[in-house]
N, CA, C and O atoms as a GROMACS GRO file, in nm:
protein
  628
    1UNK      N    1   0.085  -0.118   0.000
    1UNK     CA    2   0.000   0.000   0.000
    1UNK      C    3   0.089   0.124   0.000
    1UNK      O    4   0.154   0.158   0.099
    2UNK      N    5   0.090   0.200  -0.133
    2UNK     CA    6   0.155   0.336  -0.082
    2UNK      C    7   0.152   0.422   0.036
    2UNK      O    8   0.074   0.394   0.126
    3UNK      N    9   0.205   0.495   0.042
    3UNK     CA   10   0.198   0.626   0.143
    3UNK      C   11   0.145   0.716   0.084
    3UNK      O   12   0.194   0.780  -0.009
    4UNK      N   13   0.009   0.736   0.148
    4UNK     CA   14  -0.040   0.857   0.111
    4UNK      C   15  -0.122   0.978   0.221
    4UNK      O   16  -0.206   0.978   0.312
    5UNK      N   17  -0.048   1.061   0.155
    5UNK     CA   18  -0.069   1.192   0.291
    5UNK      C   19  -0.076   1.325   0.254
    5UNK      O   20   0.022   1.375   0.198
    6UNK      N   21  -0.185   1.397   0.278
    6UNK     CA   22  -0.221   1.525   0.231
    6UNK      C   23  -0.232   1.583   0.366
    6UNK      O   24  -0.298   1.543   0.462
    7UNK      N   25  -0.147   1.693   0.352
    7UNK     CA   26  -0.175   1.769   0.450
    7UNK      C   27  -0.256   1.848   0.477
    7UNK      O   28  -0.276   1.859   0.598
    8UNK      N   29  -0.356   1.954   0.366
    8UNK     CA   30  -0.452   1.978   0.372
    8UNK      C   31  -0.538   1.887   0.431
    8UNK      O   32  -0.588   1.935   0.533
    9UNK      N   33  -0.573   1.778   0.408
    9UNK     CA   34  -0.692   1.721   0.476
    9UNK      C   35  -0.621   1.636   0.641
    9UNK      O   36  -0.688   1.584   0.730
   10UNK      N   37  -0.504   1.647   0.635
   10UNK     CA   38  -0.514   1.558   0.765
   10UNK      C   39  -0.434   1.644   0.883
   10UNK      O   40  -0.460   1.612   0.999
   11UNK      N   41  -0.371   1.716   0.868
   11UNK     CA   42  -0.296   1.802   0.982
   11UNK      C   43  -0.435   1.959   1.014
   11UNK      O   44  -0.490   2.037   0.937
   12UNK      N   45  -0.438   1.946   1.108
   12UNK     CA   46  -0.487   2.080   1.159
   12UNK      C   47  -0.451   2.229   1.096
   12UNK      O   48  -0.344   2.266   1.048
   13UNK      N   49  -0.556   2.290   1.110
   13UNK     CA   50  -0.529   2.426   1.066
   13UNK      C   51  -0.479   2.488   1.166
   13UNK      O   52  -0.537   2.497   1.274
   14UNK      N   53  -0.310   2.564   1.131
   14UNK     CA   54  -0.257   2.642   1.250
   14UNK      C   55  -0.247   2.754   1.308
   14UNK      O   56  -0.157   2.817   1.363
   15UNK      N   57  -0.413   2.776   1.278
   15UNK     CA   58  -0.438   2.927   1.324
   15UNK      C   59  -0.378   2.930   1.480
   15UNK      O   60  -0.378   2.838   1.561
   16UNK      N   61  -0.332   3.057   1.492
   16UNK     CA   62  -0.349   3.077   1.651
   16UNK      C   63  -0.277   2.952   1.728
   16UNK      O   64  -0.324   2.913   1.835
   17UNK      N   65  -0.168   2.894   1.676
   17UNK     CA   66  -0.083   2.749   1.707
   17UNK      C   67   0.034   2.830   1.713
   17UNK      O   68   0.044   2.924   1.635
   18UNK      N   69   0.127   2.804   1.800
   18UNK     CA   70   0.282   2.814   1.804
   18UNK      C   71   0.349   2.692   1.798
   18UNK      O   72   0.331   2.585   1.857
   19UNK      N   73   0.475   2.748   1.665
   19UNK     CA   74   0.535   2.636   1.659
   19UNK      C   75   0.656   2.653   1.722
   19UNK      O   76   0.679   2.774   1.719
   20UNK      N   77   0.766   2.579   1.791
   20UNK     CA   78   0.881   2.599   1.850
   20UNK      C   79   0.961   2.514   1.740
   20UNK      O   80   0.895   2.419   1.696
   21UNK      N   81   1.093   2.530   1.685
   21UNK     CA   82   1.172   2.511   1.622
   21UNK      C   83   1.314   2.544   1.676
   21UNK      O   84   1.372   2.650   1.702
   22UNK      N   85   1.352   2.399   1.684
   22UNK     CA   86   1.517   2.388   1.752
   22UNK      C   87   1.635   2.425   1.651
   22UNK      O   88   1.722   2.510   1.669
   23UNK      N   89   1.619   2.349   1.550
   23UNK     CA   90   1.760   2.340   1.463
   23UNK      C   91   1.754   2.354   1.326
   23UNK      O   92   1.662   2.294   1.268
   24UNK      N   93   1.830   2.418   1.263
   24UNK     CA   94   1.805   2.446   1.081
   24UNK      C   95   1.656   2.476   1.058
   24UNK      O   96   1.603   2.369   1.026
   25UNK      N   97   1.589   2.552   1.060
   25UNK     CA   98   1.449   2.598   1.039
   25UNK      C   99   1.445   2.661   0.930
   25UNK      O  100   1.344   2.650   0.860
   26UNK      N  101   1.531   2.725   0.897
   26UNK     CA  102   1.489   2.808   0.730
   26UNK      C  103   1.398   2.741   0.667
   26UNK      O  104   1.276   2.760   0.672
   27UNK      N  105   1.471   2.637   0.588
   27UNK     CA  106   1.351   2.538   0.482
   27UNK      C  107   1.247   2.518   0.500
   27UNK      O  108   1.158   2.533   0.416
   28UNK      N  109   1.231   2.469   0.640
   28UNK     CA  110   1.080   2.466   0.712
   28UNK      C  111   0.956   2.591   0.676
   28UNK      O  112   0.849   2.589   0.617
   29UNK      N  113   1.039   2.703   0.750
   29UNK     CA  114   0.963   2.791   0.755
   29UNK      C  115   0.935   2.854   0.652
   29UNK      O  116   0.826   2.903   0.623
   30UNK      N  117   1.044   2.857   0.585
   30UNK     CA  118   0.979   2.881   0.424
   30UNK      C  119   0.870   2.791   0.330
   30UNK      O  120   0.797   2.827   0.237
   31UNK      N  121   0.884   2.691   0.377
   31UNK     CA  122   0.788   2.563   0.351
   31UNK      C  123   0.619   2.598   0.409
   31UNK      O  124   0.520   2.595   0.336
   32UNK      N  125   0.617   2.623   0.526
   32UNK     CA  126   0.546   2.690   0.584
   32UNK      C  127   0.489   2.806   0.537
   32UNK      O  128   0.388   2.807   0.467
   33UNK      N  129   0.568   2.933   0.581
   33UNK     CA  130   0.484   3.031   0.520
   33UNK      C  131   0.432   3.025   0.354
   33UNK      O  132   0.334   3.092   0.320
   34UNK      N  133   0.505   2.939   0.256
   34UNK     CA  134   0.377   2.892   0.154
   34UNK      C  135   0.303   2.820   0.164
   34UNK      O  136   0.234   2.818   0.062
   35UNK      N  137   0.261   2.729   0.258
   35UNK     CA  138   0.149   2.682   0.273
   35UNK      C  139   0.078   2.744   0.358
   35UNK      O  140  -0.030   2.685   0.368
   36UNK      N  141   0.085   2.853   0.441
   36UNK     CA  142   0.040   2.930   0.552
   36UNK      C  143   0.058   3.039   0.498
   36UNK      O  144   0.053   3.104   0.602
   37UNK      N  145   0.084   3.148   0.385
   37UNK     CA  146   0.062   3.284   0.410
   37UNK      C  147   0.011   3.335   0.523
   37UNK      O  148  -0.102   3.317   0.568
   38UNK      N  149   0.129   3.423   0.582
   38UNK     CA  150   0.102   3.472   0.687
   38UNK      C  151   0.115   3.413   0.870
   38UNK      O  152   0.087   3.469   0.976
   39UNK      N  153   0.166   3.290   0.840
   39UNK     CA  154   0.166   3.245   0.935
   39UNK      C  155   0.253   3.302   1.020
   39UNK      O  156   0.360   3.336   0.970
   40UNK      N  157   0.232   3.330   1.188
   40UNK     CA  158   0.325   3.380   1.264
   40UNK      C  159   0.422   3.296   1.323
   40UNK      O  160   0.390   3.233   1.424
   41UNK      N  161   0.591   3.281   1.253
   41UNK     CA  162   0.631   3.171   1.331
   41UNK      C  163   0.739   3.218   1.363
   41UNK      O  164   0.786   3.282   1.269
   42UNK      N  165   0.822   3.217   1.477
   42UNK     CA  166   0.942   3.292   1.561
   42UNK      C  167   1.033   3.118   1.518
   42UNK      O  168   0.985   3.007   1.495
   43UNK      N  169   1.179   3.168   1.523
   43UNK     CA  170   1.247   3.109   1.525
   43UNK      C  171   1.375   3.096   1.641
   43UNK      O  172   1.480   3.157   1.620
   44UNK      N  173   1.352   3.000   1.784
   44UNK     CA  174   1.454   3.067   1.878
   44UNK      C  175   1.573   2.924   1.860
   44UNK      O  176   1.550   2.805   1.840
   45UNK      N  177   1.700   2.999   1.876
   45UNK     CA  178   1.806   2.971   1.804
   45UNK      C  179   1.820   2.872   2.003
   45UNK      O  180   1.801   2.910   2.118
   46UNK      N  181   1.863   2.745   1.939
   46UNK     CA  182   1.926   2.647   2.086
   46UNK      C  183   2.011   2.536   2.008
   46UNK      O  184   1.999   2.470   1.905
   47UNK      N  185   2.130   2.557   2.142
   47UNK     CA  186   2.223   2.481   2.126
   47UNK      C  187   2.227   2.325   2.227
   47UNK      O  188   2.279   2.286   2.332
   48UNK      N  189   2.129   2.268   2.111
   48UNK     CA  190   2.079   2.087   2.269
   48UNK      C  191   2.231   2.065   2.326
   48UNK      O  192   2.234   1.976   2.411
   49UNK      N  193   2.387   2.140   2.290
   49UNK     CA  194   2.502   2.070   2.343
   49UNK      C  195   2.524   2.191   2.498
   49UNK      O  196   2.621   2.192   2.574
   50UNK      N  197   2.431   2.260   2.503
   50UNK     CA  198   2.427   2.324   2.598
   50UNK      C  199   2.298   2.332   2.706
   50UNK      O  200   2.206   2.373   2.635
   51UNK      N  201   2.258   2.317   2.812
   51UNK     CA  202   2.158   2.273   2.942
   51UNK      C  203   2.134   2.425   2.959
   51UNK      O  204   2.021   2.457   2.997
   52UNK      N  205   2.245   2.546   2.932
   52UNK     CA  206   2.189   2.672   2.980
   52UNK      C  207   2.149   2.702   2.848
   52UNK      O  208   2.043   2.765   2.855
   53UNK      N  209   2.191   2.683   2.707
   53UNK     CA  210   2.123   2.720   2.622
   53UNK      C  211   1.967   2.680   2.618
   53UNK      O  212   1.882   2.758   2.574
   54UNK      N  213   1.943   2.578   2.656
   54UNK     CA  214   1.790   2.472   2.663
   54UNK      C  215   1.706   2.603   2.740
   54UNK      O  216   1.605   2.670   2.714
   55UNK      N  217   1.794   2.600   2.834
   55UNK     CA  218   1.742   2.721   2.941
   55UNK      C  219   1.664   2.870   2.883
   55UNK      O  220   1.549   2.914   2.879
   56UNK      N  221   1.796   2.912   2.845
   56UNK     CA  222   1.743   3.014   2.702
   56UNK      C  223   1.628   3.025   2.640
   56UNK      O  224   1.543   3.113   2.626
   57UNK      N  225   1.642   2.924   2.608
   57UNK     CA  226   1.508   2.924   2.482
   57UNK      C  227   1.370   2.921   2.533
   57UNK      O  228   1.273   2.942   2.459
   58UNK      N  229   1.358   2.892   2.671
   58UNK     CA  230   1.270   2.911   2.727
   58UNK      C  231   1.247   3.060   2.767
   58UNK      O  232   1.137   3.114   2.755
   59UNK      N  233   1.360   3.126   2.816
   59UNK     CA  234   1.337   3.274   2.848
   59UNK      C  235   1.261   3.379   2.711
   59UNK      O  236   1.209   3.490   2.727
   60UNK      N  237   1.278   3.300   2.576
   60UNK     CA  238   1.289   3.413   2.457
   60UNK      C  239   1.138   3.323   2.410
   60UNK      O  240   1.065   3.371   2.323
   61UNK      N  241   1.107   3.208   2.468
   61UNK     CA  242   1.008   3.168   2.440
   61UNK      C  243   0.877   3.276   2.485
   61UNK      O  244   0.872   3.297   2.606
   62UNK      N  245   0.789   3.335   2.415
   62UNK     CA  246   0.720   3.428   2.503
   62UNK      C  247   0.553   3.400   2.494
   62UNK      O  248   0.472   3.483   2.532
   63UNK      N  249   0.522   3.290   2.446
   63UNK     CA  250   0.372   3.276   2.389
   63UNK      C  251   0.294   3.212   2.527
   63UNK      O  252   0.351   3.136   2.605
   64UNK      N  253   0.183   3.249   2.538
   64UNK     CA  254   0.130   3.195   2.662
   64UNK      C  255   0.083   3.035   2.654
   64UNK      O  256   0.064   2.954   2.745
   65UNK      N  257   0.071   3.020   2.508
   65UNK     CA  258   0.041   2.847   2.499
   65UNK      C  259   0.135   2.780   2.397
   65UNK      O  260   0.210   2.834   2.316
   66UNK      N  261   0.117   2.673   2.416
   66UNK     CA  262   0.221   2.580   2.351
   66UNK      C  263   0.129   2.436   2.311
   66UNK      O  264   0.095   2.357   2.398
   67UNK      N  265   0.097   2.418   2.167
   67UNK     CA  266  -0.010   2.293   2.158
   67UNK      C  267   0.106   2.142   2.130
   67UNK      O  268   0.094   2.022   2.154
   68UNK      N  269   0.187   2.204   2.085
   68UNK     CA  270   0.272   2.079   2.034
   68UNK      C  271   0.441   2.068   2.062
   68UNK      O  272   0.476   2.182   2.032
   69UNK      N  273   0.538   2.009   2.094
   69UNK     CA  274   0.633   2.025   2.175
   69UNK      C  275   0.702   1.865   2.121
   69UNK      O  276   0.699   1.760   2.185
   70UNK      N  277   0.754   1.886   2.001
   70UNK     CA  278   0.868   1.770   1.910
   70UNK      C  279   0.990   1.799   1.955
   70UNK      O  280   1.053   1.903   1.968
   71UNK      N  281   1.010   1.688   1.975
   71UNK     CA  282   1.171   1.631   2.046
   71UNK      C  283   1.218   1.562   1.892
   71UNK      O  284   1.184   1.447   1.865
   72UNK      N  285   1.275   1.620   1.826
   72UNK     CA  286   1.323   1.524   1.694
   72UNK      C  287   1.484   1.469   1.694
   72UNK      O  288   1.567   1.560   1.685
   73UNK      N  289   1.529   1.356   1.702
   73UNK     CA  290   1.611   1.303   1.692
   73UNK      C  291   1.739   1.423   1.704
   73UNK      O  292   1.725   1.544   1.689
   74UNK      N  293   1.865   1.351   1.736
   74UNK     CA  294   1.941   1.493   1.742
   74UNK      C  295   2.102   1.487   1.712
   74UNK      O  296   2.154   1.560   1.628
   75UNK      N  297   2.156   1.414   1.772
   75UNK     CA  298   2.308   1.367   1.659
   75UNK      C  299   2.350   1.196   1.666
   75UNK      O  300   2.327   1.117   1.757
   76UNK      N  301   2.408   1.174   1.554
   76UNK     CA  302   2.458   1.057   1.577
   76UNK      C  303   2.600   1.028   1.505
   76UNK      O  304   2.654   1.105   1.426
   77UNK      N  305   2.651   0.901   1.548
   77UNK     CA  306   2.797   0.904   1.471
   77UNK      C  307   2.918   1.007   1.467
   77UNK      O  308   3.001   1.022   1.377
   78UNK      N  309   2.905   1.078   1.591
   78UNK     CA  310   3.021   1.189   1.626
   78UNK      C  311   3.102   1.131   1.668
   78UNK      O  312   3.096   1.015   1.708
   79UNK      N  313   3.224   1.225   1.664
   79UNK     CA  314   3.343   1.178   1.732
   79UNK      C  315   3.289   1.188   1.872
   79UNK      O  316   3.173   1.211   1.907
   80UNK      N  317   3.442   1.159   1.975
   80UNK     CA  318   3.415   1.134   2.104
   80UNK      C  319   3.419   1.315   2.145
   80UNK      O  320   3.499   1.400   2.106
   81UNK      N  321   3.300   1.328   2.237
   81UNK     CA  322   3.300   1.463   2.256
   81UNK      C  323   3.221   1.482   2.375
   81UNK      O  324   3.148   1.398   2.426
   82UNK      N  325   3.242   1.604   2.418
   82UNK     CA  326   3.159   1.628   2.593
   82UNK      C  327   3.077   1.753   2.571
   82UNK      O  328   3.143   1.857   2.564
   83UNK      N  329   2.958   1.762   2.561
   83UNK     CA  330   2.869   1.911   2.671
   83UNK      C  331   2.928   1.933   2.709
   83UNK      O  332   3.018   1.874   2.768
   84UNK      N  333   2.891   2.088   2.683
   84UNK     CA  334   2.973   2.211   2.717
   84UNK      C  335   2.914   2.162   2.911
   84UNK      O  336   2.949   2.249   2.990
   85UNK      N  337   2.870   2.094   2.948
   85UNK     CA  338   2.848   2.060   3.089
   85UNK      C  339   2.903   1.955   3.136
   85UNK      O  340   2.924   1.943   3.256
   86UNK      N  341   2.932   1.872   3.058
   86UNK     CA  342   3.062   1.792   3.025
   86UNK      C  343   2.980   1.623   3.010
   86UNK      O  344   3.024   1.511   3.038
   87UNK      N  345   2.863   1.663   2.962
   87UNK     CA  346   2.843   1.519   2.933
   87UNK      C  347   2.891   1.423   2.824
   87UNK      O  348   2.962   1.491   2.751
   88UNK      N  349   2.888   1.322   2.787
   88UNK     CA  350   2.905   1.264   2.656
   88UNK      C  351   2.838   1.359   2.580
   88UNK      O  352   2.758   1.426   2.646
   89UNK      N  353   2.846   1.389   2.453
   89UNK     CA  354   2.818   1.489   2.335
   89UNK      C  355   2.662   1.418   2.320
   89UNK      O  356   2.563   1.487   2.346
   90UNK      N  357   2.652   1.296   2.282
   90UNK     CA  358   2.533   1.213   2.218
   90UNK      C  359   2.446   1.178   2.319
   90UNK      O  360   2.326   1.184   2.288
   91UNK      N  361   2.474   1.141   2.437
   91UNK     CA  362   2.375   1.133   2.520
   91UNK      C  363   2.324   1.284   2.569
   91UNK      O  364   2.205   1.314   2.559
   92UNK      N  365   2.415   1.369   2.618
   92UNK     CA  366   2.366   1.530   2.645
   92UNK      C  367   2.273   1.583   2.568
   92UNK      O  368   2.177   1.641   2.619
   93UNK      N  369   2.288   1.570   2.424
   93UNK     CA  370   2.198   1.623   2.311
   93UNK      C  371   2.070   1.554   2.285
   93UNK      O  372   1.961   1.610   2.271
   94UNK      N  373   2.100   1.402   2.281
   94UNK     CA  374   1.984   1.354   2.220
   94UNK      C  375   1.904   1.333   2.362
   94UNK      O  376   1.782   1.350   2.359
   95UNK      N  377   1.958   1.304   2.465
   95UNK     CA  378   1.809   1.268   2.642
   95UNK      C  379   1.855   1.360   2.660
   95UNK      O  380   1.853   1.428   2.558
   96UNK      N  381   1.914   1.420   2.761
   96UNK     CA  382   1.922   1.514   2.865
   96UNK      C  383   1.866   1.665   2.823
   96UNK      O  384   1.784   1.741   2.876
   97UNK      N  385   1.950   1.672   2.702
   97UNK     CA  386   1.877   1.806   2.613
   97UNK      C  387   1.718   1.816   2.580
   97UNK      O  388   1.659   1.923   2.592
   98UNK      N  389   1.649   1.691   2.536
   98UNK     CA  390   1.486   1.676   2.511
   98UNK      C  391   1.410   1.697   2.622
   98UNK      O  392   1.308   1.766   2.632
   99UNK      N  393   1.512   1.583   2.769
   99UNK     CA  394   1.394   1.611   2.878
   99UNK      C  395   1.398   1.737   2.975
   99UNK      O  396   1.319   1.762   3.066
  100UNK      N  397   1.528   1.821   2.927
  100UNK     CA  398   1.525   1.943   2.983
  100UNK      C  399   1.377   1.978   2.949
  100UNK      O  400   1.273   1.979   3.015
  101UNK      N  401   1.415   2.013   2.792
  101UNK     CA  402   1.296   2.094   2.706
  101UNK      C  403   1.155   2.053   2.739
  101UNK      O  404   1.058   2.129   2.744
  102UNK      N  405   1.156   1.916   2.763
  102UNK     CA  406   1.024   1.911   2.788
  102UNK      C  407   1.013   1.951   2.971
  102UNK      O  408   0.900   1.953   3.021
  103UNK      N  409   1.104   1.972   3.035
  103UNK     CA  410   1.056   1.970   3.180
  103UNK      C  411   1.007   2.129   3.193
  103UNK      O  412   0.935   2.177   3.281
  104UNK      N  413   1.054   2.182   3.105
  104UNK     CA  414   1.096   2.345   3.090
  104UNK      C  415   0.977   2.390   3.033
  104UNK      O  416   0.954   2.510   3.029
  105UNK      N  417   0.908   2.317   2.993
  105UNK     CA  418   0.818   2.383   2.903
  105UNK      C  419   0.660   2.324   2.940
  105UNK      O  420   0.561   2.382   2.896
  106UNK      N  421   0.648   2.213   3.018
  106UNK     CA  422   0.580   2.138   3.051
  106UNK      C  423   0.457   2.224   3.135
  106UNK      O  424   0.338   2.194   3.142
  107UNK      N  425   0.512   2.315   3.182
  107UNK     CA  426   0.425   2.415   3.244
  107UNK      C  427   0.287   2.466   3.189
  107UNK      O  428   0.168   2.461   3.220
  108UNK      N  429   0.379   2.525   3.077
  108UNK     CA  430   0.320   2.566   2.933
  108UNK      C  431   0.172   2.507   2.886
  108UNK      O  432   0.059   2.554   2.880
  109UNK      N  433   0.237   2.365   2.851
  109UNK     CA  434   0.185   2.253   2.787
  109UNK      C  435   0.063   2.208   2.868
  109UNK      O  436  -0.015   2.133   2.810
  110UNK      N  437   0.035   2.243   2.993
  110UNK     CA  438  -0.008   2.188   3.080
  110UNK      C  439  -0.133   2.327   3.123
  110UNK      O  440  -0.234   2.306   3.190
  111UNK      N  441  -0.103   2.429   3.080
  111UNK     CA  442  -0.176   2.545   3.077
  111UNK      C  443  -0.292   2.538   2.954
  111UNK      O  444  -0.415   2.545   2.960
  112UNK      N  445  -0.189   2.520   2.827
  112UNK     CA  446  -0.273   2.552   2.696
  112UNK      C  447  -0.389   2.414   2.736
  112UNK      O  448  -0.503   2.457   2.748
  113UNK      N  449  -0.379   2.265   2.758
  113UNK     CA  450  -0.415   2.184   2.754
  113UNK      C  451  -0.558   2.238   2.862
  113UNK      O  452  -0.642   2.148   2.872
  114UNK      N  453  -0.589   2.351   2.929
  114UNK     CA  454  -0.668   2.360   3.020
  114UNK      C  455  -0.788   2.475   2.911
  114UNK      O  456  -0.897   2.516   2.952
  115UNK      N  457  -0.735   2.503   2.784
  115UNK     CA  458  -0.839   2.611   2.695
  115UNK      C  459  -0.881   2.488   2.600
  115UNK      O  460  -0.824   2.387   2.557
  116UNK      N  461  -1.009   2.546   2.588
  116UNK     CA  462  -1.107   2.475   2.503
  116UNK      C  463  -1.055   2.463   2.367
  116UNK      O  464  -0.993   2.550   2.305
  117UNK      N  465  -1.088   2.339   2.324
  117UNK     CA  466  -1.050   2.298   2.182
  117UNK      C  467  -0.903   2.292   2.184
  117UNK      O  468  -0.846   2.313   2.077
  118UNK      N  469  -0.838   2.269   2.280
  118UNK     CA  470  -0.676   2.219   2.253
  118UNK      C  471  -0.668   2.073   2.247
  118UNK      O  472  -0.746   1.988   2.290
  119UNK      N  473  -0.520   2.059   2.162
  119UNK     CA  474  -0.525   1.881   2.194
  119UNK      C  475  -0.323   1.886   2.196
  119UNK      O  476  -0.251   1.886   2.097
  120UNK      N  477  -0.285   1.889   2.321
  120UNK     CA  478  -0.164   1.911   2.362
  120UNK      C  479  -0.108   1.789   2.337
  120UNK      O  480  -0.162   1.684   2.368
  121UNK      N  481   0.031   1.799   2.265
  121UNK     CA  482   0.141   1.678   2.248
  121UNK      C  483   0.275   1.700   2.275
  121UNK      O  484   0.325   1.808   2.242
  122UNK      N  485   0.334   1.626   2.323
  122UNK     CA  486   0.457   1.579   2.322
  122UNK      C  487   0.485   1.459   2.208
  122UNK      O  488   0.450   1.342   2.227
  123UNK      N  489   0.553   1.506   2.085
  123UNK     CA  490   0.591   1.398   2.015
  123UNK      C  491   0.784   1.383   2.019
  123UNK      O  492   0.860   1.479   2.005
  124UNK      N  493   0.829   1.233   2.041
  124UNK     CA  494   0.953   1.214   2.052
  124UNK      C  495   0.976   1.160   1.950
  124UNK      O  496   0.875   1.098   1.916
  125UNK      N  497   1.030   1.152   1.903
  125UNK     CA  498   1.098   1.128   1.700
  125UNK      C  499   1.243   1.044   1.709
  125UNK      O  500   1.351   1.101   1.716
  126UNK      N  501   1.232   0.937   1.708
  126UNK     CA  502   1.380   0.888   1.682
  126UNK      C  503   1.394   0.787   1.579
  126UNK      O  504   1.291   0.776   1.512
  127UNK      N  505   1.523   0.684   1.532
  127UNK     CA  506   1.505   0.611   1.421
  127UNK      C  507   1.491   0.469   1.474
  127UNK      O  508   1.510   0.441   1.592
  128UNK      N  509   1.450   0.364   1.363
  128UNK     CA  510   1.549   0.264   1.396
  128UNK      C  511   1.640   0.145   1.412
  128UNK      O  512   1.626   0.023   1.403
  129UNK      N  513   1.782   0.261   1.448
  129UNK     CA  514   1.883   0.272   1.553
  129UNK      C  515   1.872   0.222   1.699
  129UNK      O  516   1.959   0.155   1.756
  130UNK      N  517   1.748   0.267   1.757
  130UNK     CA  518   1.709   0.175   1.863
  130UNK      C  519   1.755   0.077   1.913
  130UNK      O  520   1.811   0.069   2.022
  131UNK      N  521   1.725  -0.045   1.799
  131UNK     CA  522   1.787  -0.150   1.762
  131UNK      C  523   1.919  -0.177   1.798
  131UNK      O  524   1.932  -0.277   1.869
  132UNK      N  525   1.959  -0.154   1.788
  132UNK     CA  526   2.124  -0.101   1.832
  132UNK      C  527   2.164  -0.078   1.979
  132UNK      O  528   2.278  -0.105   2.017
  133UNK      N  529   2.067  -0.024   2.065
  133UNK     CA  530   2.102  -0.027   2.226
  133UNK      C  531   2.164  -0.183   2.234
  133UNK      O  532   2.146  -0.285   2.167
  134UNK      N  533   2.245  -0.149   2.352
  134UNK     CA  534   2.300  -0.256   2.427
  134UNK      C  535   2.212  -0.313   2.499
  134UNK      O  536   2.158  -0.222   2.561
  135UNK      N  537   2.154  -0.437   2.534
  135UNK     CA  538   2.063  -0.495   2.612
  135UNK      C  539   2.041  -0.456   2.766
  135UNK      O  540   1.943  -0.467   2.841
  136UNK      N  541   2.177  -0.402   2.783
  136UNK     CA  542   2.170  -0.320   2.955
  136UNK      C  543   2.120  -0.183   2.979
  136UNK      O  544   2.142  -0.134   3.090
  137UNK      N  545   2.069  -0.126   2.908
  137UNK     CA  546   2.073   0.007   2.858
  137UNK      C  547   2.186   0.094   2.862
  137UNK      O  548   2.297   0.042   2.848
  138UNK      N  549   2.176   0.224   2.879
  138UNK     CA  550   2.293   0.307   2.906
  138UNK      C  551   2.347   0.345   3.022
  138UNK      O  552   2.285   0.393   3.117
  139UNK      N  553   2.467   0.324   3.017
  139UNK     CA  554   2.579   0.298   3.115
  139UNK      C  555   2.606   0.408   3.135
  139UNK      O  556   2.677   0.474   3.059
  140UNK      N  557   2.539   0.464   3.276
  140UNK     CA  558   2.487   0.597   3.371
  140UNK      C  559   2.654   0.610   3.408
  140UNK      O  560   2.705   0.715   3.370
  141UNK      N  561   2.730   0.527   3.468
  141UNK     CA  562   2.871   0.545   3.547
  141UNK      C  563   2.930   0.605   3.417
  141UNK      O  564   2.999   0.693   3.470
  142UNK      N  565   2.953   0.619   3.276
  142UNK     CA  566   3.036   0.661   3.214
  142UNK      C  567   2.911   0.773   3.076
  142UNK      O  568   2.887   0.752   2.957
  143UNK      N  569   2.870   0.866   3.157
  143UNK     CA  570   2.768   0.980   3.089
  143UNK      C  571   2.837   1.086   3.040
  143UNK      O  572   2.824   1.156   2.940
  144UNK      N  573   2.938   1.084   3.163
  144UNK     CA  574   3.022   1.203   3.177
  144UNK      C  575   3.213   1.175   3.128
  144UNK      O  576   3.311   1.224   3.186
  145UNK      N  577   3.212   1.105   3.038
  145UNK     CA  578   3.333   1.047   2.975
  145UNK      C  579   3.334   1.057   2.813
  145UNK      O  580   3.246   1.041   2.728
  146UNK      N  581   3.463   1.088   2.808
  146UNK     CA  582   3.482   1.074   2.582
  146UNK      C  583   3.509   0.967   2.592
  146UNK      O  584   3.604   0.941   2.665
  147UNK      N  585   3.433   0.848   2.518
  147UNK     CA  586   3.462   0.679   2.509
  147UNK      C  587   3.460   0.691   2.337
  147UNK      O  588   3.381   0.746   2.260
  148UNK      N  589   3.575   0.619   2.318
  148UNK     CA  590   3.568   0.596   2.137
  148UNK      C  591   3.551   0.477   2.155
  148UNK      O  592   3.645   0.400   2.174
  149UNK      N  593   3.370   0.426   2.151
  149UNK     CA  594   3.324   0.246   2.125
  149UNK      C  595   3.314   0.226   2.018
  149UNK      O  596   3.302   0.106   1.993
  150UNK      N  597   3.312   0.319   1.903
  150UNK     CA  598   3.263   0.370   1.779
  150UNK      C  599   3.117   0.436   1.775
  150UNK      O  600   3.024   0.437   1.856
  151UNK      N  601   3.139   0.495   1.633
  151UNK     CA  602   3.037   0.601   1.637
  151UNK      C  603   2.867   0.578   1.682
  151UNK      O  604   2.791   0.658   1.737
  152UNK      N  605   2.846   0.455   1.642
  152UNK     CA  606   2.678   0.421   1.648
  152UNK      C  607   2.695   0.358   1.756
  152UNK      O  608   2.581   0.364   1.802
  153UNK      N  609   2.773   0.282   1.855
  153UNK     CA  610   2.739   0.268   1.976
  153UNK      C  611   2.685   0.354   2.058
  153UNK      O  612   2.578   0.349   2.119
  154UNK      N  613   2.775   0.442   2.054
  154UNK     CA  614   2.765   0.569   2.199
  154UNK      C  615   2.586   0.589   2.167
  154UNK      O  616   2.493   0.554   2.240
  155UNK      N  617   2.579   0.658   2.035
  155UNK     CA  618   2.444   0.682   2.004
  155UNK      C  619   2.334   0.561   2.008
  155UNK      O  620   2.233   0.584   2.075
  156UNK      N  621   2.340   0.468   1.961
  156UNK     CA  622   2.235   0.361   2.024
  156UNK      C  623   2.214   0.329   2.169
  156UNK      O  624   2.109   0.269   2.190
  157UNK      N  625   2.302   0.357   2.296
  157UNK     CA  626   2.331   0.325   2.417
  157UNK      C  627   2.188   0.482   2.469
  157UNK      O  628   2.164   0.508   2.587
   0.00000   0.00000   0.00000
């Protein structure tokens, strides 16, 4: 069976919706405002390799509601590298960085969800890579270490 998907008929109309956008947004939003003339969409600039940047984006965040809140996948196959807080690069960015955002914002999410006709989400986006975790999960004693296991380990763990 093909894939078939119209967005006109199946995604919501985003009147009066804020969208939050983490990383490379141009295309998007240009994508957007032609299918939206006119649409109002802010773009706040975050760095997931930073916990005070996460922070940030909440301060410049200024809308009183929030309907939808995507965590989309976030690096993989890097060299060995640490957060600027000194975590592993791949675990900092892809968990620690999402559940900031969502703890940070959850407030939000939890407000709009109280006005009529909302339908509030958290969507988490990953590949899969999954597949690929180690059967123990991730090895909490070494979060805060550069380990060269190779590239798709660190990131599947």
């Amino acid at each position: 069976m093909p894939f078939d998907f119209n967005p006109d008929k199946e995604l919501p109309k985003l009147d009066g919706k804020v969208v939050f956008l983490t990383r490379g947004p141009y295309r998007l939003i240009t994508k957007v405002n032609s299918a939206v003339p006119g649409a109002n969409i802010a773009f706040t600039k975050v760095d997931l390799a930073s916990l005070d940047s996460v922070k940030a984006a909440l301060e410049q965040f200024s809308s009183p509601r929030l309907d939808i809140l995507i965590c989309s996948a976030g690096i993989m196959a890097t060299p060995p590298a640490l957060t600027t807080d000194g975590y592993e690069m791949q675990f900092g960015v892809n968990y620690l960085a999402h559940a900031l955002l969502i703890k940070l914002f959850l407030p939000t999410l939890l407000e709009t969800a109280k006005l009529p006709h909302s339908d509030v989400r958290i969507v988490i986006l990953t590949s899969l890579g999954y597949r690929m975790a180690p059967k123990i999960g991730v090895d909490f004693k070494n979060v805060k270490t550069k380990r060269d296991i190779g590239p798709g380990a660190l990131w599947a763990e």
